[in-house]
N, C-alpha and C positions, 0 to 999 in steps of 0.2 A: 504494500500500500504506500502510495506517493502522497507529500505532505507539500503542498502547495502551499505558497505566499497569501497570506490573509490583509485585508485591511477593514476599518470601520467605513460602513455606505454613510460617506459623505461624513458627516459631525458626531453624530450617533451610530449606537447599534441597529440593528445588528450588525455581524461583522460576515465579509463575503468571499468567497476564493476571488483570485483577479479572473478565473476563468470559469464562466457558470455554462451549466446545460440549459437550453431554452427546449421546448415539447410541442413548439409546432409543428414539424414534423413526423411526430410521434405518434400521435393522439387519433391523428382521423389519414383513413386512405387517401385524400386526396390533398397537394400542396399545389403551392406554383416554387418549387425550388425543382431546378435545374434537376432534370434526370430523378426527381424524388418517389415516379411510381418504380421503376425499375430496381432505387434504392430498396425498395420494401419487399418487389417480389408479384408472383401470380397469388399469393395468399393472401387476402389483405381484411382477415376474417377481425371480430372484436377480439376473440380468442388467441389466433397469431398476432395484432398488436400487440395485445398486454403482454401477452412474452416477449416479443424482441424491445418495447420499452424497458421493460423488467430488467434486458440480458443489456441492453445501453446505461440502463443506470446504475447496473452494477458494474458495467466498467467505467463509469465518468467515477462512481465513489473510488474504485479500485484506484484509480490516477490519480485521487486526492480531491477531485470539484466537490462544492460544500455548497452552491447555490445551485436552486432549479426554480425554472419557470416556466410557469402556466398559462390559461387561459382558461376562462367560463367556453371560450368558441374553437378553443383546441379540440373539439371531437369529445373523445373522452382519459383527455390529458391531467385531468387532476384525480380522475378517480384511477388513472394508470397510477400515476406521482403517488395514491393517499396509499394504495394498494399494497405499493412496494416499502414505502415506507412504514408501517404499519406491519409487515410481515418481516422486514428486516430488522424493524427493532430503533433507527435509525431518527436522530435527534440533529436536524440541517436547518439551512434556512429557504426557505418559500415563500415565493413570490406568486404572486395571479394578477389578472386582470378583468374587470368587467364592464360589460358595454356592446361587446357583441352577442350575439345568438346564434350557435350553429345550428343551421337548417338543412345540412347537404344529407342527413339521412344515409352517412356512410356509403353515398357515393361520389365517384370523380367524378361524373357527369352530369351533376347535380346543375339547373338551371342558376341556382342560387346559393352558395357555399355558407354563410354569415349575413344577418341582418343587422345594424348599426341603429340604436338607442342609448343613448346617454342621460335617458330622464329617473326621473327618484322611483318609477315603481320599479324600472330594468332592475337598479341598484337593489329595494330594498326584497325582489326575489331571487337574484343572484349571489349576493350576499351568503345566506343559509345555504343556497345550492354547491356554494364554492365550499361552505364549513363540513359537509355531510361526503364532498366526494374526497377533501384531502382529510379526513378524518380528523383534521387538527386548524387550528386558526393560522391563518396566513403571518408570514412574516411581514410583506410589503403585500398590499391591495390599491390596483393602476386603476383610471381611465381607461379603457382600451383605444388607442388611437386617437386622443382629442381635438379636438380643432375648433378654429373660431366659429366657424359653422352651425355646429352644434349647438353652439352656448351653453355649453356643460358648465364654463367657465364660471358664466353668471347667472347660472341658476344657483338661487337664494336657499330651494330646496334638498337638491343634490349634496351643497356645499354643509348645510347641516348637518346630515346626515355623514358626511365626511368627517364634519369636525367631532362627531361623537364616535368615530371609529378612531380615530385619533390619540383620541383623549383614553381608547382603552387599551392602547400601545401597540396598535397595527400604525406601521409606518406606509402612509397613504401619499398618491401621488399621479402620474400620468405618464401615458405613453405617448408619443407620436407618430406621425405618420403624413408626409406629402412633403410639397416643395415649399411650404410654410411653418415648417416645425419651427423655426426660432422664434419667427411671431408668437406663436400659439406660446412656447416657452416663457417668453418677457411678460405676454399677459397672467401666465399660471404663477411667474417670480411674484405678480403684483396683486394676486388673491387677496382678499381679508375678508371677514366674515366676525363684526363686533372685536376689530381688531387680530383676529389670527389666521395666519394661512393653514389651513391643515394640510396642504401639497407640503412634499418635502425628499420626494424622490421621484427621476424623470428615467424614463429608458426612452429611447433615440436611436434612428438609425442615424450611424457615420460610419463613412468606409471610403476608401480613396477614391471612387467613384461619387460618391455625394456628401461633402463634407464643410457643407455651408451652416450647420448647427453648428457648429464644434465654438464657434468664440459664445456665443451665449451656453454654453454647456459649462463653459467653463467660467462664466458669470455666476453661475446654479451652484456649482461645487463651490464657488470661492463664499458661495451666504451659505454653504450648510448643507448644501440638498446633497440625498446619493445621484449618479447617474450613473447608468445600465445603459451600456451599446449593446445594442442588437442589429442585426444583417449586416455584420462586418463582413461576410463572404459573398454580399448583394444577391442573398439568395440562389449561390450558385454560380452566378454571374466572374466572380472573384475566385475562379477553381479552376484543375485544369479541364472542368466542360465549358468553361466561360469563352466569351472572345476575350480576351485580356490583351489589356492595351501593353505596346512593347517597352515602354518602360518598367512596368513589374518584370514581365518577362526576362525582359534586360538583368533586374538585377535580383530574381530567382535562379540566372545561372552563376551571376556570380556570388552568390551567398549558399547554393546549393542547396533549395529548401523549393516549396513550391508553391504555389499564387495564393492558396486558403491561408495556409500558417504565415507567409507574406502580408496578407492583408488583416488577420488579428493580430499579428503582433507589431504592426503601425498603430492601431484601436489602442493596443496594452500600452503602447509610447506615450498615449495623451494623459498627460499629469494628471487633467482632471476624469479619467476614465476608472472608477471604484472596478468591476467589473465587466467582464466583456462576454457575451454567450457566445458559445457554439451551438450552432443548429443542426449538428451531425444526425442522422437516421442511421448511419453503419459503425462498425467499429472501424473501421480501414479509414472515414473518416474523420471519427472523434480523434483515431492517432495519431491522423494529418495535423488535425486542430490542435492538437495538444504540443505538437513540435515548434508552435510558435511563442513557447513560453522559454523556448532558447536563443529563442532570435535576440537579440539586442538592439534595435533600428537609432543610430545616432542621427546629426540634421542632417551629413549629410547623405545619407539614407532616405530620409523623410521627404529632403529636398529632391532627390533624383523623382521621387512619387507623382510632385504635384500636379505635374502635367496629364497625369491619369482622368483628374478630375472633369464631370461635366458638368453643365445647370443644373439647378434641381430640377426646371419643368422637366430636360431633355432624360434624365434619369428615373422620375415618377412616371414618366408617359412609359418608357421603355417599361417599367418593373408593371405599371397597369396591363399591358398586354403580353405579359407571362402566362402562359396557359394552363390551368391546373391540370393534372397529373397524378 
């Protein structure tokens, strides 16, 4: 058993490996990650998930990761998560999120994968739903995907209700998601509700292909908050099924390492990055993942990167017509 580097998310506990498992890929047959039905197989029963979850998370524990993360719309990713936990005995930290609703009815070909609700009833049945499938109270409980759209933000009800998860020491907070995350971000810095924010942990995608959060991320860490990168491997995109721009390429030959562990272990560079998930579905993967906890990326490492980067429209449009799988 490997003992990974630990830090506190963000000001406070809990405290997190640098490198967490995320379970959207796990949870339901169907993803939009690069090659993820093939990852799984002709099998793709409830029965065959919860095993090869089971047989993933005993190898992310075997390598030392101490955070996993959820979702109410991962399939059935928390009651995989409470299952294994609960039968192994095992005392970690856990993360969810809620706000979506999977509707794809365990299939890939599902008209409709997720429905999008951010209002207080979503919350206050989701809530219980999430307590009963991880057998245990969450460590951190997200937004799923927030945006100003929504007006999750300023809902006066939502945010109650927030504040009294809070107050019972679930570290609450939001996820994002489009080519607006930072906005959405500076508005969720500026909550208050009778004077208190009860946001105080952000997960985020950044990865050298979309990495226009990254200076308000690092606004959030520097007042307190955790931040959780997730799609360091842009869903695929950043592996070698990806197109991958020849800069990585470039200096994946000369580091001798390969585009996934490449692109988290630029994520694990960012100061303000508490942890960073792997969204592996294989072991051959999570190994990949896991060899970027020896990379060491200096600037001018980082600097050879930046050219990888594109817009966020140009990179939200592309991740939008991903095809599930």
């Amino acid at each position: 058993m490997t003992a990974l580097e630990t830090r506190l998310l963000g000001a406070n506990l809990p405290t997190v490996t640098r490198l967490g498992l995320g379970l959207a890929a796990l949870g339901r047959p169907g993803y939009i990650n690069v090659g993820h039905g093939a990852d799984l197989g002709p099998e793709k029963s409830v029965e065959a998930m919860r095993a090869n979850a089971h047989v993933m998370l005993d190898e992310a524990w075997a390598a030392g990761i101490r955070y996993f993360d959820a979702a109410r719309s991962y399939g059935l990713a928390e009651e995989f998560l409470g299952s294994w936990l609960a039968d192994r005995g095992y005392d970690t930290t856990v993360g969810s999120k809620w706000g979506y609703t999977y509707t794809a009815n365990w299939r890939t070909d599902a008209a409709q994968h997720e429905v999008k609700d951010h209002t207080r009833p979503t919350l206050e049945r989701q809530w219980p739903e999430t307590l009963a499938a991880l057998r245990r109270t969450p460590d951190l409980y997200l937004i799923h995907s927030a945006t100003l759209e929504t007006g999750v933000l300023d809902d006066l009800a939502v945010l109650a209700r927030l504040v009294e998860l809070a107050d019972s020491g679930v570290r609450v907070g939001l996820s994002l998601s489009g080519p607006a995350q930072a906005d959405t971000l500076q508005r969720a810095l500026d909550v208050r509700l009778d004077g208190v924010n009860p946001l105080s942990v952000v997960q985020a995608t950044w990865n050298l292909l979309e990495s226009s959060v990254g200076a308000a991320l690092a606004e959030a860490h520097a007042a307190g908050w955790g931040v959780v990168v997730k799609e360091a491997v842009a869903n695929g995109r950043l592996s070698a099924r990806g197109s991958v721009p020849q800069s990585i390429t470039d200096l994946c030959a000369r580091l001798h390492t390969t585009p996934d562990a490449l692109a988290l272990a630029a994520a694990l560079a960012q100061p303000w990055a508490d942890t960073v998930l792997s969204g592996a579905a294989t072991q051959q993967h999570l190994h990949s993942n896991l060899s970027a906890l020896n990379l060491k990326l200096g600037p001018e490492e980082l600097d050879a990167l930046q050219d990888a980067a594109q817009t966020p429209a140009a990179y939200w449009q592309e991740r939008a017509g991903m095809a599930w799988n």
